[in-house]
C-alpha positions as CSV (number, residue, x, y, z in Angstrom):
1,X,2.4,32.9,184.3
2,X,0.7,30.4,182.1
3,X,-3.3,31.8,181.3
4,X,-5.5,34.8,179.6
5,X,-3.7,37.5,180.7
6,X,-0.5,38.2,182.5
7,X,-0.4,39.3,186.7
8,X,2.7,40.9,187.2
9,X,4.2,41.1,190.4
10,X,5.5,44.8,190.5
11,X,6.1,45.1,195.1
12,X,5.1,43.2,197.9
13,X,1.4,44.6,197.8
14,X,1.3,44.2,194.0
15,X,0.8,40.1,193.5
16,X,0.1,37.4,191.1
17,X,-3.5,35.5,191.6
18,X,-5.1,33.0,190.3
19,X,-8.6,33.8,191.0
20,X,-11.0,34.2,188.2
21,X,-11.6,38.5,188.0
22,X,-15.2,38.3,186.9
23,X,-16.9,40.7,184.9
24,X,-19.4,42.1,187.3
25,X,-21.3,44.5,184.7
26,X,-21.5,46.3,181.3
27,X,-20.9,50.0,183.5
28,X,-18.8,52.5,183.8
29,X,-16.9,50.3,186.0
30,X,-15.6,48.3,183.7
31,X,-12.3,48.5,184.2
32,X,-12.9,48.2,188.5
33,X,-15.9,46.0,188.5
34,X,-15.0,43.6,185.8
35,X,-11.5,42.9,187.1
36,X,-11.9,43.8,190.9
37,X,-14.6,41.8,192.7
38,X,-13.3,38.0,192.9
39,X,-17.1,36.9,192.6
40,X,-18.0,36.2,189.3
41,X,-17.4,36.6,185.7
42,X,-18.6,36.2,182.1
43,X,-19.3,38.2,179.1
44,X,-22.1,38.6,176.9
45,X,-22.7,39.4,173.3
46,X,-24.4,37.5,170.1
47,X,-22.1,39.1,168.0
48,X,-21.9,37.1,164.7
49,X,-18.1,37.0,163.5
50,X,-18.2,39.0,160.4
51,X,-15.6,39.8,157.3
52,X,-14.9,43.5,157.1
53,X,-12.4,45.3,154.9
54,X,-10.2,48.5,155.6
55,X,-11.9,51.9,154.4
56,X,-10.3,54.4,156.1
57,X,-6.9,56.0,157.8
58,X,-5.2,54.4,160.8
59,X,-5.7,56.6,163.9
60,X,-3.6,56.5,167.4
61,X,-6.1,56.3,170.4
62,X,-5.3,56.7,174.1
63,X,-7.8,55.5,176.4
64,X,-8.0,55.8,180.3
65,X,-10.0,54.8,183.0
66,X,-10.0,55.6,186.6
67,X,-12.6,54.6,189.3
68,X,-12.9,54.4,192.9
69,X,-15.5,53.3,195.6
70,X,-17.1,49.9,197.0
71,X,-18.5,46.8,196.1
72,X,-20.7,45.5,198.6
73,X,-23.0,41.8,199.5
74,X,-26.3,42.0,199.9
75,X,-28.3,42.5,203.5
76,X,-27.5,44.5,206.4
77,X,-24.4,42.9,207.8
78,X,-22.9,42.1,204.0
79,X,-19.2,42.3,203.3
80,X,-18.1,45.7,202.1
81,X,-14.7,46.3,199.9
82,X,-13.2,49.6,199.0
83,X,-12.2,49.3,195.3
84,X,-9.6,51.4,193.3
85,X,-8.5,51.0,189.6
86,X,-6.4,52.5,186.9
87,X,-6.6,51.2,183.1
88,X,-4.9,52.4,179.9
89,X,-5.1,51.3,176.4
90,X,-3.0,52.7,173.3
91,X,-4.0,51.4,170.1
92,X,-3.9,52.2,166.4
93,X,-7.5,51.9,165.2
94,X,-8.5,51.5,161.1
95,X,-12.3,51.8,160.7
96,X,-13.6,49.0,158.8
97,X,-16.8,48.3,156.8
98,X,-18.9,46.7,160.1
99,X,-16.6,47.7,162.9
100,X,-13.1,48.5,163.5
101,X,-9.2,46.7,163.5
102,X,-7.3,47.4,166.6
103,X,-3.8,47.0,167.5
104,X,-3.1,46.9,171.1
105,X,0.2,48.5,171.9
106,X,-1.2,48.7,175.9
107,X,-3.7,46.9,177.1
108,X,-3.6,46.7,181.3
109,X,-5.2,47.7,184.7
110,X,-4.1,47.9,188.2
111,X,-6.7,46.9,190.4
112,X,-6.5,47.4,194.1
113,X,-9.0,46.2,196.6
114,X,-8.1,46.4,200.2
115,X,-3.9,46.2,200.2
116,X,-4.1,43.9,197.5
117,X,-3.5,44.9,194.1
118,X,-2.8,42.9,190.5
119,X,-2.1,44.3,187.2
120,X,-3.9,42.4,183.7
121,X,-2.3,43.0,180.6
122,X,-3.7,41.6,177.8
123,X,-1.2,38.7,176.0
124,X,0.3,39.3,172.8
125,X,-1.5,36.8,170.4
126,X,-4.6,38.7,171.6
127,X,-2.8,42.1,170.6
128,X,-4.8,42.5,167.5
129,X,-8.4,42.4,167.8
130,X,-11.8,43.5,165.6
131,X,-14.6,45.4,167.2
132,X,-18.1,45.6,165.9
133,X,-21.4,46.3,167.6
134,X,-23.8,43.8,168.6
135,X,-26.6,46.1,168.8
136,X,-25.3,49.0,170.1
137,X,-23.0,46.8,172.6
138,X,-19.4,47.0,171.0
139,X,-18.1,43.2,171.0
140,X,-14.3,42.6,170.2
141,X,-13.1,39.2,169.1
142,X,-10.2,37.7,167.2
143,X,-10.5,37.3,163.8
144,X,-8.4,33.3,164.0
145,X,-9.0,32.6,167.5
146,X,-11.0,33.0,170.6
147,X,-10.2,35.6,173.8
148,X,-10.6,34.4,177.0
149,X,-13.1,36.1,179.7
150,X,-11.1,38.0,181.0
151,X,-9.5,39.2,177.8
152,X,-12.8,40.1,177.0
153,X,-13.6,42.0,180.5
154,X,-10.4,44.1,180.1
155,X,-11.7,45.4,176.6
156,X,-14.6,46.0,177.2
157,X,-15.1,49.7,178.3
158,X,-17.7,52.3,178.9
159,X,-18.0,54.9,176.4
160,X,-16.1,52.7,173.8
161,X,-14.6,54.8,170.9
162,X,-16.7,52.7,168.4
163,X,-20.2,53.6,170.2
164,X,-19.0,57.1,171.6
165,X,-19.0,58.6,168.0
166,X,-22.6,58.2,168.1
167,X,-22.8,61.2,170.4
168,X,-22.3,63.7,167.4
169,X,-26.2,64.4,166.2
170,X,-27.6,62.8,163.1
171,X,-27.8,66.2,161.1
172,X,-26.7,69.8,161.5
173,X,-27.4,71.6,164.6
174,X,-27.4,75.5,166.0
175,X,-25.2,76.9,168.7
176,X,-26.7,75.5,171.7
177,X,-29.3,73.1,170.2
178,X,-29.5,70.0,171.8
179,X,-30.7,66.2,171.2
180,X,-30.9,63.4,173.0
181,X,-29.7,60.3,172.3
182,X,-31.6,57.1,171.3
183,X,-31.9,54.6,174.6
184,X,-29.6,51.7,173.2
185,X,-26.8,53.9,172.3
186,X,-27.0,55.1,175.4
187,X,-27.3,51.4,177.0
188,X,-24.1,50.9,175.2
189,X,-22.5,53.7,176.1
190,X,-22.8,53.1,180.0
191,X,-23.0,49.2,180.3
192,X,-26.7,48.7,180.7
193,X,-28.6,45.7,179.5
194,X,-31.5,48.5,178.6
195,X,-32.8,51.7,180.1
196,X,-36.1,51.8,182.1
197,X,-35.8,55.7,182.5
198,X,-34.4,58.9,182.2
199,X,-31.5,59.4,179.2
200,X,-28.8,61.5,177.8
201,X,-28.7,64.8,176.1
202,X,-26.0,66.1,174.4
203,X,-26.1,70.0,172.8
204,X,-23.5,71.9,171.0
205,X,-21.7,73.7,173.1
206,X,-18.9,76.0,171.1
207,X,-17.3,75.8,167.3
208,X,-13.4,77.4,167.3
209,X,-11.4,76.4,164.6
210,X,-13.0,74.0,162.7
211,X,-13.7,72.3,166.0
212,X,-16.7,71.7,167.7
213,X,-17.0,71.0,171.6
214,X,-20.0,68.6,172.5
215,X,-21.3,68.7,175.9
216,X,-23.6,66.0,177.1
217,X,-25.1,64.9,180.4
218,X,-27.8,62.9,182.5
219,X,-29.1,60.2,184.7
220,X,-30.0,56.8,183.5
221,X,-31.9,54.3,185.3
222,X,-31.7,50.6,183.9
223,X,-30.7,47.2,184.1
224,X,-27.7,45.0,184.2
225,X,-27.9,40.9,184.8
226,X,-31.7,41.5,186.0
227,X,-30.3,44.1,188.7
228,X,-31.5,47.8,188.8
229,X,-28.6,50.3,188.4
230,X,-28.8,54.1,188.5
231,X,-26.3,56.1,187.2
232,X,-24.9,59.9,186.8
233,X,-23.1,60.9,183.7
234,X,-22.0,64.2,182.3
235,X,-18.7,64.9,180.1
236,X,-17.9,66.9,177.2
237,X,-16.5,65.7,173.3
238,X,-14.4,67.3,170.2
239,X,-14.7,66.8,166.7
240,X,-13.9,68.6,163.5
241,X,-17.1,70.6,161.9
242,X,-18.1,72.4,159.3
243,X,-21.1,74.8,158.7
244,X,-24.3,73.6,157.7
245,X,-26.3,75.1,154.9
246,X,-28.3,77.2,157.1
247,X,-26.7,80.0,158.6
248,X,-25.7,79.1,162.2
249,X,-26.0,75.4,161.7
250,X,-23.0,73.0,161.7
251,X,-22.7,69.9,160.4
252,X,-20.5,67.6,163.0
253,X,-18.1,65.3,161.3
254,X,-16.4,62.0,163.0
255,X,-14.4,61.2,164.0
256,X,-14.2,62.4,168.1
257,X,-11.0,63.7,168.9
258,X,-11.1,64.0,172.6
259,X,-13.7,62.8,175.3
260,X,-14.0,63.3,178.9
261,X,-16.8,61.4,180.9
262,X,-17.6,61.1,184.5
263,X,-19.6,58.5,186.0
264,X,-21.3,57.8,189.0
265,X,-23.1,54.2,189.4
266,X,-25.3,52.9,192.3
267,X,-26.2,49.6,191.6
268,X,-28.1,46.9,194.2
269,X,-26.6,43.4,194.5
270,X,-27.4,40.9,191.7
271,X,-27.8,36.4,191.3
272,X,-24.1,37.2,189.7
273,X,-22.3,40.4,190.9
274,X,-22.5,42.0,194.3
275,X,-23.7,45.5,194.7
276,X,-21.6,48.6,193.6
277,X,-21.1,52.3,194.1
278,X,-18.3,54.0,192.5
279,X,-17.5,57.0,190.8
280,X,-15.5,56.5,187.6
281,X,-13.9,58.8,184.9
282,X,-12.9,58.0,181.3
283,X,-10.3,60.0,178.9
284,X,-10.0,59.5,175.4
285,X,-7.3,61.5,173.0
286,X,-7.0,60.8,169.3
287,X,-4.1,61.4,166.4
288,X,-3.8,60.9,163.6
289,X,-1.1,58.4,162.6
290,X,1.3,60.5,161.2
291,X,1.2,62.9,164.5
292,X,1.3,60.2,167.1
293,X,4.2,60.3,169.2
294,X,6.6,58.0,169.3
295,X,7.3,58.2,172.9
296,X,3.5,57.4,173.7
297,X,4.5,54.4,170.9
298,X,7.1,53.1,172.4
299,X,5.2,52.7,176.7
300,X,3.1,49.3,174.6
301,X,3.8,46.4,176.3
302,X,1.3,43.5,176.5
303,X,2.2,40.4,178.1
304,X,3.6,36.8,176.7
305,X,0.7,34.8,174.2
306,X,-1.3,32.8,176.0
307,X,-0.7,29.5,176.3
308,X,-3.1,27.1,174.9
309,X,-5.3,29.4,172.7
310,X,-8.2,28.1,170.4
311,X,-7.5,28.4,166.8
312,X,-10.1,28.7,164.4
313,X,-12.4,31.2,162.9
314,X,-13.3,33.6,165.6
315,X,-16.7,35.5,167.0
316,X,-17.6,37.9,169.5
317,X,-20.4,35.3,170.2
318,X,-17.6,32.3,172.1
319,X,-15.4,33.3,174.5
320,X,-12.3,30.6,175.6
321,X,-11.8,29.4,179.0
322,X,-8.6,27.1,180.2
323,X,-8.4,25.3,183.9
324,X,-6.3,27.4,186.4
325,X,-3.7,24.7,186.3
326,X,-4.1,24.0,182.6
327,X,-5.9,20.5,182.9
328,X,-8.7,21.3,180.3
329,X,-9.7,24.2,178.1
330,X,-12.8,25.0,176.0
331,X,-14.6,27.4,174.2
332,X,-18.1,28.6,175.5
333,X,-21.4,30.7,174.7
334,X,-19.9,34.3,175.5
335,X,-23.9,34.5,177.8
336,X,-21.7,32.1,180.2
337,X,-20.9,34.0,183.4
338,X,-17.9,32.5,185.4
339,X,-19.2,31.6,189.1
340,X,-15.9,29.7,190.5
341,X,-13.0,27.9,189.4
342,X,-11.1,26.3,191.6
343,X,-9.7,22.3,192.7
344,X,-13.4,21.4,193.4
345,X,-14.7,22.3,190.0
346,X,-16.0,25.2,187.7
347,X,-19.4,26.4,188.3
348,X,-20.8,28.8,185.6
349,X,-24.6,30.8,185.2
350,X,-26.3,31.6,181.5
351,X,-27.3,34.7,181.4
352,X,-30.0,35.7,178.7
353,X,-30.0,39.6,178.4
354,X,-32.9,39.0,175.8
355,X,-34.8,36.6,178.2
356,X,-35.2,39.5,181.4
């Protein structure tokens, strides 16, 4: 199939489409409301494109996300559909000076609403990607090129890897001490536009063999394209630490090892997405390079390059968009949210965070 991403057609419920998957919010459905609604789509970000150099050892990640639940219209008698998606992404990650270097080895996500599911899988040439923070939104974008929307959608993830390492406190902490966390890492963290109330806190829970546990939790109420969202999060963290110089106080070194979130989002029907309520949970594991499995290696499949792909000097700032059938294709402000695309035309909405 000629386009952004590859729909495979895996059994009679499981089919190819055509319809633009729109990226309803920055949430913790990501992976179910970016992909799943068939209303809208878009992605936004002023990240500048920036040059960034290796500085440290090439880890394995394994990310997953699972989510369930509804997407409704607005008014009484709106349209209601049950929702379901799985996603998984393996890639090895090299922090860089400004962001991160990633190379997808899986990259996909079965949605399902109703009896009608699709699976997205990103295309090769998109394989290898750069991720930096724009603000404390992590952004990823090609280095010599341009991903599409959706490309963009299917990335983009709550509690990204980048921006989860900010849960690990600033200095060292006692057994039990806890902090919260500043209000745009925790936009970031769970899709929001900003935070009009509540927050997360995040103490230290344990310390066992050089290991410390992390448990953090809250409830967040905020925005997203203008519309209110409330949300539920609580989930625990790993990382290596050592002990502080006061006695009892450990000093919590990067980077995570393991995170396990859960996620429950209400949010009321917006200009460009309809209304959702899901619960969501996200996984993360991380290896080192030399301990990854090679059997976890070798499951990486991503799709065939896309065809008709921008060249030129890429940034998280343009996103690319081609015609269905392949009649034009252009680059656009990443603020762009898709409306439709079909035979009649291609209607799109700008979409200022900075301006609501």
């Amino acid at each position: 199939m000629a386009g952004q991403l590859e729909s495979t057609r895996e059994s009679p419920g499981i089919h190819e489409d055509t319809t633009p998957w729109p990226r309803l919010v920055r949430s913790s459905l990501h992976a179910t409301a970016l992909l799943a609604s068939g209303f809208l789509a878009g992605s936004g970000g002023r990240t500048q494109a920036a040059t960034i150099t290796p500085d440290a050892a090439t880890s394995q990640v394994q990310f997953d996300v699972a989510a369930s639940g509804r997407l409704f219209a607005a008014g009484p008698g709106g349209a209601e559909h049950p929702i379901e998606v799985t996603a998984r992404f393996v890639f090895r990650e090299t922090p860089m000076t400004g962001g991160v270097r990633r190379e997808y080895e899986q990259a996909s996500a079965l949605i399902s609403r109703g009896e009608t599911a699709v699976r997205k899988t990103l295309a090769d040439d998109a394989g290898e990607v750069l991720v930096t923070l724009a603000g404390a939104s992590p952004r990823a974008w090609l280095a010599d090129g341009f991903l599409s929307h959706e490309e963009a959608e299917l990335l983009d993830t709550p509690f990204d890897p980048l921006l989860a390492e900010r849960l690990r406190p600033d200095a060292a902490v006692g057994m039990a001490e806890s902090w919260e966390l500043p209000d745009d890492v925790v936009a970031g963290l769970a899709g929001l536009d900003a935070v009009d109330s509540g927050g997360l806190e995040a103490k230290l829970e344990s310390v066992e063999d050089g290991r410390a546990r992390l448990r953090f939790s809250g409830t967040v109420v905020g925005r997203v394209d203008s519309t209110t969202s409330r949300l539920t999060v609580e989930g625990t963290a790993t990382a290596a630490a050592t002990p502080g110089q006061e006695e009892g106080d450990w000093l919590i070194a990067g980077p995570l090892s393991r995170l396990e979130a859960s996620i429950e989002e209400r949010r009321e029907p917006g200009w460009v997405s309809p209304g959702i309520d899901v619960r969501a949970t996200v996984t993360m594991h991380r290896t080192t390079r030399d301990a990854m499995s090679s059997a976890v290696a070798a499951t990486g499949r991503l799709a065939a390059a896309a065809v008709d792909r921008p060249r030129g000097t890429g940034s998280a700032a343009r996103l690319w968009h081609r015609h269905t059938r392949g009649r034009y294709t252009m680059v656009v402000d990443a603020r762009w949210r898709m409306i439709e695309d079909g035979p009649e035309g291609l209607v799109m909405r700008l979409i200022d965070p900075d301006g609501m």
